[in-house]
C-alpha positions in Angstrom: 74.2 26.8 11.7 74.3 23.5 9.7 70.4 23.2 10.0 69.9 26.7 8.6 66.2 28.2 9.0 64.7 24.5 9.4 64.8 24.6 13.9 62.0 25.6 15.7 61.7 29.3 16.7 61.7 28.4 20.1 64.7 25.9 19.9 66.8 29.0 18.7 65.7 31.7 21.0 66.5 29.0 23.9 69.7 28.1 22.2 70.7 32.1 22.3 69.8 32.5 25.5 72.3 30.2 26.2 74.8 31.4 24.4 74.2 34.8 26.2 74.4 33.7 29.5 77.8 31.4 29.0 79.2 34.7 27.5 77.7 37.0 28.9 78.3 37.3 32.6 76.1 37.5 35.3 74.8 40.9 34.6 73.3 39.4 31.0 69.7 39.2 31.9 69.4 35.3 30.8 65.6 35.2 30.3 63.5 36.0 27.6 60.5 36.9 30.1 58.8 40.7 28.7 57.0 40.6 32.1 60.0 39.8 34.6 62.9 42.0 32.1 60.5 44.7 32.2 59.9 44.4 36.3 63.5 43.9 36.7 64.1 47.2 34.6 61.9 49.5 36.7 63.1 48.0 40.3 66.7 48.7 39.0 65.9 52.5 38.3 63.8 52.8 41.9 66.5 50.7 43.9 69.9 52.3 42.2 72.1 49.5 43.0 76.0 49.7 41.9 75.6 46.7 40.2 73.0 43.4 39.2 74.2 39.7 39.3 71.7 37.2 38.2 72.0 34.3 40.1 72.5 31.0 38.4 72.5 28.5 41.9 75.8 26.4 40.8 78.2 25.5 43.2 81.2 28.4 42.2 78.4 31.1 42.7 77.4 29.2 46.1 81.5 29.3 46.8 81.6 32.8 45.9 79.3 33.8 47.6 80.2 32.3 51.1 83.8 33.9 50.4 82.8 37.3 50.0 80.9 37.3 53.2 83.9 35.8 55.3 85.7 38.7 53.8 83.3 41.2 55.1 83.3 39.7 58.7 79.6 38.2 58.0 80.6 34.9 58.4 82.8 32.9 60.5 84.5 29.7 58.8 84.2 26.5 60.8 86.6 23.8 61.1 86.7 21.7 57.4 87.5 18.5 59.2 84.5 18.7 61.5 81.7 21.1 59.4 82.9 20.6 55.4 82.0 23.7 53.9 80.0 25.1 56.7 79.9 28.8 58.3 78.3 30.9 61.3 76.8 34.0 60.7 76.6 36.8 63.4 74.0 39.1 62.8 73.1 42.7 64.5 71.4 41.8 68.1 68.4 44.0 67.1 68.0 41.6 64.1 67.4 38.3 65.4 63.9 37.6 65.4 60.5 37.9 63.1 58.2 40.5 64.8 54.7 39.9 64.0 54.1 43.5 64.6 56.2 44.2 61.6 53.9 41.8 58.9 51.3 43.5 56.6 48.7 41.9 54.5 47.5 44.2 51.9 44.2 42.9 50.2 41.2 45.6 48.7 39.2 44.1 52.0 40.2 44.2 55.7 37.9 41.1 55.9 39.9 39.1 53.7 42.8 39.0 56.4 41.0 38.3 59.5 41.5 39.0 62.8 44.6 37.6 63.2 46.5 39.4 60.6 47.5 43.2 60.5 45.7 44.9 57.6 46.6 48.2 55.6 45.4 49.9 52.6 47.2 48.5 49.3 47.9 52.0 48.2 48.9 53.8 51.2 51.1 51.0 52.0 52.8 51.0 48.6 53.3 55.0 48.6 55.3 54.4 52.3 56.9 50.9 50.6 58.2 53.2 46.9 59.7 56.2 49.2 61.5 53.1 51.6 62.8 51.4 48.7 63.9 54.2 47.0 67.4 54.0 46.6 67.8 51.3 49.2 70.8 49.4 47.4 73.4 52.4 46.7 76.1 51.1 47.0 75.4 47.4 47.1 74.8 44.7 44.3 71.2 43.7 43.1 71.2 40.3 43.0 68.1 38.5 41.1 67.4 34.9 42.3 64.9 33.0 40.5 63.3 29.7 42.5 61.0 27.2 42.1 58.5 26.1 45.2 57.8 22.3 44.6 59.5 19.5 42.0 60.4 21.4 38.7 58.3 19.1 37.4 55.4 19.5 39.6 52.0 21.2 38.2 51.3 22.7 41.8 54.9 24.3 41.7 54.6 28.0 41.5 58.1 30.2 40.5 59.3 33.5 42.2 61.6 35.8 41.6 63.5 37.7 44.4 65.5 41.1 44.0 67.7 41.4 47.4 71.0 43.2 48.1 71.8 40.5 50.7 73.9 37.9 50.0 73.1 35.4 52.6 69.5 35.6 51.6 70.7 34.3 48.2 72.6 31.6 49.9 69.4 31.1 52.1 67.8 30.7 48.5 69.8 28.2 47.3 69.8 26.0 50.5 66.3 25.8 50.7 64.5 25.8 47.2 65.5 24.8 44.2 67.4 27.6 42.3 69.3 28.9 39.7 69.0 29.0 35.3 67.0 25.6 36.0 63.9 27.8 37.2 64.8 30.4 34.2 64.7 27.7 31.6 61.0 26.3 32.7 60.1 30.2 32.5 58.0 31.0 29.5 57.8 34.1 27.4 54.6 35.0 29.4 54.7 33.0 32.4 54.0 34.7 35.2 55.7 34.4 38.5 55.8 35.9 42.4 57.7 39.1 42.5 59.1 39.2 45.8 62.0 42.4 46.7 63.9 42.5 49.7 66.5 45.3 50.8 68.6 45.2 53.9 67.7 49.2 54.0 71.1 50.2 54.7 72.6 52.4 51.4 76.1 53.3 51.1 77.1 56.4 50.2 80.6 57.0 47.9 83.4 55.8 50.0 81.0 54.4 53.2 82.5 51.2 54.9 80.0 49.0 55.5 79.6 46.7 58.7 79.2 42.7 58.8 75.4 42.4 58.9 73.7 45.8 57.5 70.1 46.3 58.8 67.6 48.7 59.4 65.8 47.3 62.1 63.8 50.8 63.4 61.9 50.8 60.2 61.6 47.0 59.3 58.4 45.9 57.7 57.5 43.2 55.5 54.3 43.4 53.2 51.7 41.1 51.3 49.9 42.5 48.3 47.4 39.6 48.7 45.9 40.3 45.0 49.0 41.1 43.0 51.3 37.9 43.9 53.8 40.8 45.5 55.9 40.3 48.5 58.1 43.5 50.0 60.4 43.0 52.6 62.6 46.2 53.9 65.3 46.6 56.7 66.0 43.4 58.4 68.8 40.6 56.9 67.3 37.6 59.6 66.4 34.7 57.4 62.7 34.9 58.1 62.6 38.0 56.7 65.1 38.0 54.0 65.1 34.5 52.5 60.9 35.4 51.5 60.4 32.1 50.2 59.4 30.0 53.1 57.3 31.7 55.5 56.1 34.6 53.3 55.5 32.9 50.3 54.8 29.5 51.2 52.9 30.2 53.7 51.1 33.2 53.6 51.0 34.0 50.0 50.6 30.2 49.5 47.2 30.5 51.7 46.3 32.7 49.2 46.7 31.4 46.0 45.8 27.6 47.7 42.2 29.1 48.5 41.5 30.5 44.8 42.9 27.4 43.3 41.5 25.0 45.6 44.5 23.3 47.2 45.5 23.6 50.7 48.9 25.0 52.4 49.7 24.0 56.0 52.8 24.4 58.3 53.4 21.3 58.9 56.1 17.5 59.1 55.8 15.5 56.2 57.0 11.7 57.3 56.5 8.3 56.9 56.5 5.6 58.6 56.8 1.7 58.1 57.5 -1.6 60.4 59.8 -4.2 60.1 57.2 -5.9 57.3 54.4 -3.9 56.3 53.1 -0.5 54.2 54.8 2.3 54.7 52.3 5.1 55.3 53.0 9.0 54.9 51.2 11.3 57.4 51.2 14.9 57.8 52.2 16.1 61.6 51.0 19.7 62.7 52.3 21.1 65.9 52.9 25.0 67.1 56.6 26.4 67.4 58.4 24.7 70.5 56.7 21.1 70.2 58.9 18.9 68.6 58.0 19.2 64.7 61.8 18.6 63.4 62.4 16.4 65.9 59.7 14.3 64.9 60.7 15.0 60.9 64.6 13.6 61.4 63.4 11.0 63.9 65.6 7.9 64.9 63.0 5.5 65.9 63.5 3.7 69.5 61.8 1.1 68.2 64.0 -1.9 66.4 63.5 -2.2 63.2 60.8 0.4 62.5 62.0 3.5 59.8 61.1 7.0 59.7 61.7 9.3 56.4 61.6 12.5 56.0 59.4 14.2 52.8 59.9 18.0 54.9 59.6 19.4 58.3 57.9 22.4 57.9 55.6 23.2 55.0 53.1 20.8 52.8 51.3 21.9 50.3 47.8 19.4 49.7 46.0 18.4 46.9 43.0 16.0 45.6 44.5 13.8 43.0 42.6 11.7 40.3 42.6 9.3 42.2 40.3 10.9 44.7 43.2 10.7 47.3 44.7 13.7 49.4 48.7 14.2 48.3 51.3 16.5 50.0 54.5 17.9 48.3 56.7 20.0 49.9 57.6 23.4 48.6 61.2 23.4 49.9 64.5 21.9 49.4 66.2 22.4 52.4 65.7 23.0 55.7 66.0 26.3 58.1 65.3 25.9 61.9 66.4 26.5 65.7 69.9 25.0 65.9 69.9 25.8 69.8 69.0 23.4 71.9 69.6 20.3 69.6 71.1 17.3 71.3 74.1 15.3 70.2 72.2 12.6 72.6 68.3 13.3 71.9 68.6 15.0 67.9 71.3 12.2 66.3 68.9 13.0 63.1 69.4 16.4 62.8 72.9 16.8 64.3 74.0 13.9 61.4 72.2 16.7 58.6 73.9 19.5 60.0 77.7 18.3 59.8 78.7 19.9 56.5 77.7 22.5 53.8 75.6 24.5 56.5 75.3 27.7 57.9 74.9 28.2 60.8 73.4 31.9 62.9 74.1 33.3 66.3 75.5 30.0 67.8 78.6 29.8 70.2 82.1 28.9 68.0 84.8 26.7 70.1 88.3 27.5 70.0 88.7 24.4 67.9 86.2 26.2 64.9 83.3 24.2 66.0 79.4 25.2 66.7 78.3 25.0 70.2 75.3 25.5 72.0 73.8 25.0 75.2 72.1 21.1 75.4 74.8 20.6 72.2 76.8 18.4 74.9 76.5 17.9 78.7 79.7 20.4 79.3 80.9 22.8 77.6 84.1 23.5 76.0 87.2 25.3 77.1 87.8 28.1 75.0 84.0 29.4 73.2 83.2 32.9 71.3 79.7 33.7 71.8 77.4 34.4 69.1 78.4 38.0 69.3 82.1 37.5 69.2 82.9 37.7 72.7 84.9 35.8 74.8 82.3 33.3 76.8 82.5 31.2 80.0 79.8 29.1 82.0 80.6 32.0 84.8 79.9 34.8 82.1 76.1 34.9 83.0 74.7 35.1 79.4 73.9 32.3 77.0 76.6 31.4 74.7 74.0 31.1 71.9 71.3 33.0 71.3 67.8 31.2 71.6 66.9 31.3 68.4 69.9 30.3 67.1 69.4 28.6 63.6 71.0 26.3 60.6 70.4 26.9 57.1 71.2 23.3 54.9 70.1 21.5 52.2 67.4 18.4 51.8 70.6 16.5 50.3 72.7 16.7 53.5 69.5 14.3 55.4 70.3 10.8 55.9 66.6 10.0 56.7 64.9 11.6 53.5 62.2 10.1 51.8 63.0 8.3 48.4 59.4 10.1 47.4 60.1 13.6 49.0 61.1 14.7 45.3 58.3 13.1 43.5 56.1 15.6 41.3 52.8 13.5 42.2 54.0 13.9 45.7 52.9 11.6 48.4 49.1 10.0 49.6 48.6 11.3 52.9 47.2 8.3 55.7 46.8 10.5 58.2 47.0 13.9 60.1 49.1 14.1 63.3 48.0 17.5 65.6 49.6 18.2 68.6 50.2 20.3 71.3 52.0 21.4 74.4 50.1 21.0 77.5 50.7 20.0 81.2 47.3 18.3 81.8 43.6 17.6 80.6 45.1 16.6 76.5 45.7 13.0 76.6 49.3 11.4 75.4 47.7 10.1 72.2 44.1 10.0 71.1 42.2 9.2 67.5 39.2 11.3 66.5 35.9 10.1 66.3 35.6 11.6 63.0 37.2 14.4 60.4 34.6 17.1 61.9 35.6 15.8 65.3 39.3 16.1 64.1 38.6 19.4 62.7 37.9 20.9 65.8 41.2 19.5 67.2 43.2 21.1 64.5 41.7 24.2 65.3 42.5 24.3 68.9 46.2 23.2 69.0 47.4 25.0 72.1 50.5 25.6 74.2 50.8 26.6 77.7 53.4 29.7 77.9 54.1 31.7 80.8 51.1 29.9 82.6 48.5 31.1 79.6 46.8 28.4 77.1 47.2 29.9 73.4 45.3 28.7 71.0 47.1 28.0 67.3 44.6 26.9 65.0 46.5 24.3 62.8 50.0 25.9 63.6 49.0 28.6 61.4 48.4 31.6 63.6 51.1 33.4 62.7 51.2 32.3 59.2 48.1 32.8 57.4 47.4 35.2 54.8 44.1 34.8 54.4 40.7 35.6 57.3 41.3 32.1 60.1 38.1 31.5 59.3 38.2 30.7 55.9 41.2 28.8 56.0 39.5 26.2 58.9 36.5 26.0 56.8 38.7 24.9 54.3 39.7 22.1 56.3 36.1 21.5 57.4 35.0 21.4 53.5 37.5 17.8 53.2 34.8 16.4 54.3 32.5 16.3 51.6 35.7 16.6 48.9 37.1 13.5 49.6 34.9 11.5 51.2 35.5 7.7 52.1 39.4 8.8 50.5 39.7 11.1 54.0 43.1 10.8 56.3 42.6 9.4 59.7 43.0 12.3 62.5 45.3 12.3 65.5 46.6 14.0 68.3 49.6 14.1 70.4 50.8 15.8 73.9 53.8 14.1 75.4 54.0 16.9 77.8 52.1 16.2 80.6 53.5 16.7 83.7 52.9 14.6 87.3 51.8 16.2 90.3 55.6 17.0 91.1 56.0 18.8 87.6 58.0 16.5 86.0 57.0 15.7 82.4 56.0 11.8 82.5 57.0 10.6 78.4 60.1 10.3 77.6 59.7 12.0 74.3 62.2 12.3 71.5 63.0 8.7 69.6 60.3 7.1 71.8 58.0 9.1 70.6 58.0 6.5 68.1 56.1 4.1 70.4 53.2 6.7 69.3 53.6 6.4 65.9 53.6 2.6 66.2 49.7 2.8 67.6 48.9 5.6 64.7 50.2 3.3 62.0 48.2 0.0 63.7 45.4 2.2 63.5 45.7 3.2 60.0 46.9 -0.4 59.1 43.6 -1.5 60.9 44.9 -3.8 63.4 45.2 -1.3 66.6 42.9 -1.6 69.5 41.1 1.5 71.1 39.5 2.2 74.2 36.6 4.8 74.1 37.0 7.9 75.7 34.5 11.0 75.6 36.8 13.0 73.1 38.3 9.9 71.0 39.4 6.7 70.8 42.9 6.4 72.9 45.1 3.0 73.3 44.3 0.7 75.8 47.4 1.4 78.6 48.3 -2.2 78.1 48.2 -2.2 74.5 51.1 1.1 74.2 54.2 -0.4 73.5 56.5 0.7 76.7 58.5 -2.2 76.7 62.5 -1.0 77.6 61.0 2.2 79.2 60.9 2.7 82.7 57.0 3.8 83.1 54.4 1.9 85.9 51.0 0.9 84.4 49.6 4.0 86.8 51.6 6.3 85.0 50.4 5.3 81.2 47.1 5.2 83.0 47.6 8.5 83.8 49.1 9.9 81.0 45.8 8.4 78.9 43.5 10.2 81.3 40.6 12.1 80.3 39.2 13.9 82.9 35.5 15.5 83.2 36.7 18.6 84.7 39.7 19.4 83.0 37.5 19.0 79.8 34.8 21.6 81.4 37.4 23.9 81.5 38.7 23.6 78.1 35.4 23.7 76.9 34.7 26.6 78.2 38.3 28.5 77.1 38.1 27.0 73.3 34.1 28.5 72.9 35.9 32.2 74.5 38.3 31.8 71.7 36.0 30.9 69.4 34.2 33.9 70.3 37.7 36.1 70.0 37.8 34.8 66.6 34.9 35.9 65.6 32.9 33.4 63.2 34.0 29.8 62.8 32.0 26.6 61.2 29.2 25.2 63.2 30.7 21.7 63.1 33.4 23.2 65.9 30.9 24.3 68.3 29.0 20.9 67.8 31.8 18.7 68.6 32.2 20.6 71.8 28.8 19.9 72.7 29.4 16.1 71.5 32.1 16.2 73.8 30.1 16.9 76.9 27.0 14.7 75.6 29.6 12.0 76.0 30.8 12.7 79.4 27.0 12.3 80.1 26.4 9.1 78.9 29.8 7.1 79.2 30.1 5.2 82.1 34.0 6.3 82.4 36.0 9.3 81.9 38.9 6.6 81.1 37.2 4.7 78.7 36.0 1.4 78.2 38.4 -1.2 76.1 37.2 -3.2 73.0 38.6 -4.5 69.8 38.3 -2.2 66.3 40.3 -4.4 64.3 37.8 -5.0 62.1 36.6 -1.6 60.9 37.0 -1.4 57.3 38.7 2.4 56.6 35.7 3.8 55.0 33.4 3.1 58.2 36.1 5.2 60.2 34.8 8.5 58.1 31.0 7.1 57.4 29.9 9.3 61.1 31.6 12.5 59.7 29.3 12.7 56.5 
């Protein structure tokens, strides 16, 4: 009051904003937003909740939060000696999973989403979406969550608001973005934002007891309005589906707004790595589901004295900076993946990140209040609930955990993350790592030729499941919102965009099996031994032998030294072999075919590929010393 008339308009309105939300509770709208007050008005007449709580992501809210859903038999409370702060969710068995079948992209053209998407009329779908949603939170509390994809202070950031009547997808929030008033407070009168709404679909009538995980999963859909920033997600409470930040927005509505405002989104690790002495050099690593990526992302390197950090595990987002260089900054802030399986023995990174303020899904509980899954230890327990409450034994003949059994928890609780991962510049990018999961014909580790040569690798990662090679171009199958095609061509038009500036390309497959079926590479921490080679290679002082699909190391040259692997057997696992590679020639062009359209460069690095197996004297390549290719010659046969 003492300064009178004499502050800044703005300076006041913030300063009673303030003042409204310390007094006001959390159903004060604390924004001065026309746009999102307005939206939030007409959701709150179409969804009829009881109640609206906006969130403000501090730690008593967090607390408040995780109590109420222990007192609603959500959530389990684990030991606080062994898992601080840390709970297990048990959701309804028909609401475990994402079902592709159940995503929509909605754009004005069917040829904007591609083959590999499910396409529906924006109109139609939003007449079946208004007579879903209305009236979907009777009963329940609206809560709004505002978030913040990227470093608050990051110009590539983009803000979203959620509506939801699902607590644990407001805790899912709060692990994994950055959350809260903070967002609210970088939120301009006219800003705008993502609207993103989310309902449980389960409505309460006067009186109704409700049940620990509400769900609709017979009419579950979730929705991309491709040209109206909108995401809709109806009937499931699973984190993929409720917490619409990562995979919905970050992804697929990120593949959207990165191709109209020339940036790039992929699913992928974001890690460095450094030596004893030397640069430390960030790389992006792209692998399908079931390959490794967090492994790789919370890595405890085999190697002495060589360090892996952590920038993310699961999404980059890519940009040309002044400088001319490609830089990656990852959207989230925490991290949400398959708990199942981990290894006290193999995962010490990620079981370390997972001790305390986590929560944890449809994992075992031990009569002690731990977590347990199968591979968690070599034996089990005594006394274990399963992940649907019931009593569980080795003799019980069903899987303690569910497979897809996951942890929610925040970048904070990471020993191994990057002093950079928060940086709003983000990080240069040295190289891309692809990989896949294949038996034979992919070699353990191999460098492309060129960026069109790596191109075509990153659109043919593959797995091999239930005996049948799937293609996953760039891990992003499942996860693009825009037509496949455009988004490779995207990667194809790096080329020319950054020129002598471009990443090295890679690729690893540490799953190839002997004749007896046994996988030959030891995998996990060593699977640093392969970084070592990528960063000599980047660093310009690793040798190469030539091989008619890339350069791989020379066997002898692979550090295996404390591993217990014969010279045949890294021969072996180098091998390129002419008919294997006839045969994945021939199953990449019927993809290509199944796609549809993709850049000529693809189909002329196949035939490259068998030009080479013409004139190279051996399929296992001929040794020689590159230590004295400058970077820029690397990239000079691409242009």
């Amino acid at each position: 009051d003492q300064f009178g008339d004499r502050l800044p308009m703005a300076l006041l309105q913030n300063a009673a904003a303030l003042e409204s939300r310390l007094h006001g509770g959390a159903n004060v709208a604390p924004t001065q937003n026309e746009e999102l007050l307005s939206w939030v008005e007409v959701m709150k007449q179409s969804l009829t909740p009881d109640d609206i709580h906006w969130c403000n992501g501090s730690d008593a809210e967090y607390q408040f939060l995780c109590d109420l859903l222990v007192q609603r038999g959500t959530f389990v409370r684990l030991n606080p000696e062994n898992h601080p702060n840390s709970f297990v969710a048990r959701s309804n068995p028909d609401d475990v999973v994402r079902h592709s079948k159940d995503v929509f992209v909605c754009a004005q053209s069917q040829q904007d989403v591609g083959p590999t998407n499910n396409w529906a009329d924006p109109q139609l779908m939003k007449d079946k979406l208004s007579s879903l949603f209305q009236g979907s939170m009777k009963g329940r509390t609206m809560y709004i969550v505002p978030f913040c994809l990227g470093p608050l202070d990051c110009k590539l950031s983009k803000v979203g608001i959620q509506l939801t009547d699902s607590p644990y997808a407001v805790l899912g929030l709060r692990a994994t973005t950055r959350m809260g008033y903070r967002v609210l407070n970088l939120l301009s009168k006219d800003q705008p934002f993502a609207k993103l709404v989310h309902s449980v679909g389960a409505p309460l009538a006067a009186g109704q007891q409700d049940v620990p995980w509400p769900c609709n999963p017979e009419k579950r859909l979730i929705v991309q309005f491709s040209d109206t920033a909108e995401l809709w997600s109806y009937g499931s409470g699973y984190g993929a589906n409720s917490i619409m930040s990562k995979a919905c927005f970050a992804l697929r509505l990120g593949s959207v707004m990165a191709k109209r405002e020339k940036w790039l989104v992929s699913r992928c690790v974001i890690i460095s790595v450094a030596p004893p002495t030397g640069a430390k050099y960030y790389m992006c690593l792209l692998l399908p589901s079931s390959c490794g990526k967090t492994g790789l992302a919370m890595m405890v390197p085999k190697i002495p004295g060589w360090k892996v950090t952590c920038v993310g595990d699961d999404i980059a987002w890519l940009y040309i900076g002044r400088d001319g260089r490609l830089y990656a900054i990852n959207p989230e802030n925490g991290f949400f993946d398959t708990a199942t399986g981990r290894s006290t023995i193999r995962d010490t990174g990620i079981i370390e990140t997972i001790k305390s303020n986590t929560i944890f899904s449809n994992v075992a509980v031990t009569g002690e209040g731990n977590v347990w899954w199968e591979g968690l230890t070599k034996d089990p327990p005594q006394q274990i609930t399963d992940w649907q409450g019931k009593p569980w034994t080795p003799g019980s003949g069903t899987p303690a955990a569910f497979w897809n059994g996951r942890y929610l928890t925040p970048h904070s609780n990471c020993p191994c993350m990057d002093p950079d991962s928060e940086h709003p510049q983000g990080v240069p990018i040295s190289a891309f790592v692809f990989g896949s999961r294949r038996t034979d014909t992919l070699p353990l580790v191999h460098e492309a030729y060129h960026w069109a040569a790596g191109t075509a690798i990153g659109a043919t990662l593959s797995t091999l499941d239930a005996g049948q090679i799937k293609y996953d171009p760039y891990a992003m199958r499942s996860y693009c919102g825009i037509d496949i095609y455009d988004y490779i061509a995207q990667w194809d038009a790096l080329r020319d965009e950054l020129g002598y500036n471009l990443p090295k390309v890679f690729h690893m497959n540490y799953f190839r099996e002997d004749a007896d079926g046994h996988i030959m590479w030891p995998g996990y921490g060593e699977n640093s031994r392969l970084l070592k080679w990528i960063w000599q290679r980047i660093d310009g002082s690793g040798k190469v032998a030539r091989t008619p699909i890339g350069f791989v190391p020379p066997a002898q040259e692979l550090d295996t030294k404390g591993l217990d692997l014969s010279p045949e057997v890294v021969t072996k696992l180098l091998k390129v072999d002419r008919d294997e590679w006839d045969a994945e020639v021939d199953r990449i062009r019927s993809f290509y075919r199944k796609l549809g359209k993709v850049p000529d460069s693809l189909e002329a690095e196949l035939k490259a590929i068998l030009t080479r197996f013409d004139t190279q004297m051996s399929a296992c390549g001929i040794p020689f010393s590159d230590t004295s290719v400058p970077a820029g010659a690397y990239h000079t046969q691409a242009r």
